[in-house]
N, C-alpha and C positions, 0 to 999 in steps of 0.2 A: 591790541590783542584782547579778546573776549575771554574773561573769567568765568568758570564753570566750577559749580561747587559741588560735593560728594556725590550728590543722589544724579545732578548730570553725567559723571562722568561714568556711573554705573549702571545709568541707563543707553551708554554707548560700548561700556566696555563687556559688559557679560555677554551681549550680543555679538558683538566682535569675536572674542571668546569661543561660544557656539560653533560662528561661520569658519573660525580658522578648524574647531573642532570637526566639523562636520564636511569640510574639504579635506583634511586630513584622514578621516575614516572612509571617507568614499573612494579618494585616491591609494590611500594606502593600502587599505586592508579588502578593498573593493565591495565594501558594504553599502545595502540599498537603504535606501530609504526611509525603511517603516524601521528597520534593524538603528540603524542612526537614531529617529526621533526617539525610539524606546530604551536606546543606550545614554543617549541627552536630556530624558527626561521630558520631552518638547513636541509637536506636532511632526505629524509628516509635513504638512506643506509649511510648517516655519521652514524645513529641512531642503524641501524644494527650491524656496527662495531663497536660500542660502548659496544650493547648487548650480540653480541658474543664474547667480547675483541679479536678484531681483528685490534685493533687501534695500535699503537706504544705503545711499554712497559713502556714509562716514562708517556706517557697519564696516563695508565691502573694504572702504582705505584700512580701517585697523585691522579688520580680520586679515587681511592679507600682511601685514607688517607684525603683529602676534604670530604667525606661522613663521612669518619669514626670520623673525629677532630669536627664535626659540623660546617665548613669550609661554606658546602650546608648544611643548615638545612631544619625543617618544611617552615619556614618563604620563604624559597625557590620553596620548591616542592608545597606548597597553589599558590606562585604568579603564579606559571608553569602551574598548573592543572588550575587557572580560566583563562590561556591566557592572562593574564593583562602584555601583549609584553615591553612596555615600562617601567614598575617595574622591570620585570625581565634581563631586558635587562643592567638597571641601577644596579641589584646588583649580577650580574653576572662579570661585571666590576671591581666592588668594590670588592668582591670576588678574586677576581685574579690579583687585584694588592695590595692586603691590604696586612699587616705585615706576617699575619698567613700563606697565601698561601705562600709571600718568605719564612720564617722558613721552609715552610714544603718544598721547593725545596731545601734549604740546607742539610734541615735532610735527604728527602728521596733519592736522585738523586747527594747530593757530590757537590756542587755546589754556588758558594758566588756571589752573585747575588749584583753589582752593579750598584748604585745610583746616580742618578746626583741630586747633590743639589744644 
């Protein structure tokens, strides 16, 4: 199993994040594009490539198992859809570095992600 340490797994998991973010908002609340990138903070075509999964495949695996775990819940997609940047921004964070998103890079990606304590 390949060990992955803080700064790896946070460069899979905020991304992940995003994509679950940004499938959530577009399905849900039917919002385009530009309205997503500036509600995320992020480009339109990062936003694109998330839509079309055109993103890297360990994105696409966790983004879709964060949406699917409640990882990104409502509580997410409300702060996103009113633009309240700095809520979101804060549990976007927390999101991607809390227990459940490691779990889910062990389960979904093979990978023991450590810890500096």
């Amino acid at each position: 199993m390949k060990t992955a340490n803080c700064s790896d797994l946070m460069k899979l998991s905020i991304p992940a994040v995003r994509y679950a973010l940004a499938k959530g908002l577009s399905e849900r609340y039917g919002m385009d594009q530009s309205r997503i990138a500036l509600s995320l903070g992020i480009t339109q075509a990062a936003v694109n490539k998330y839509l079309s999964d055109k993103c890297s495949a360990n994105i696409s695996k966790l983004g879709k198992a964060a949406y699917a775990s409640g990882i990104v819940g409502d509580d997410m997609l409300d702060a996103a859809s009113s633009a309240d940047t700095k809520k979101l921004n804060r549990m976007i964070d927390r999101a991607a570095s809390g227990k459940a998103m490691i779990d889910l890079v062990g389960k979904k990606l093979g990978m023991k992600v450590a810890l500096l304590a």
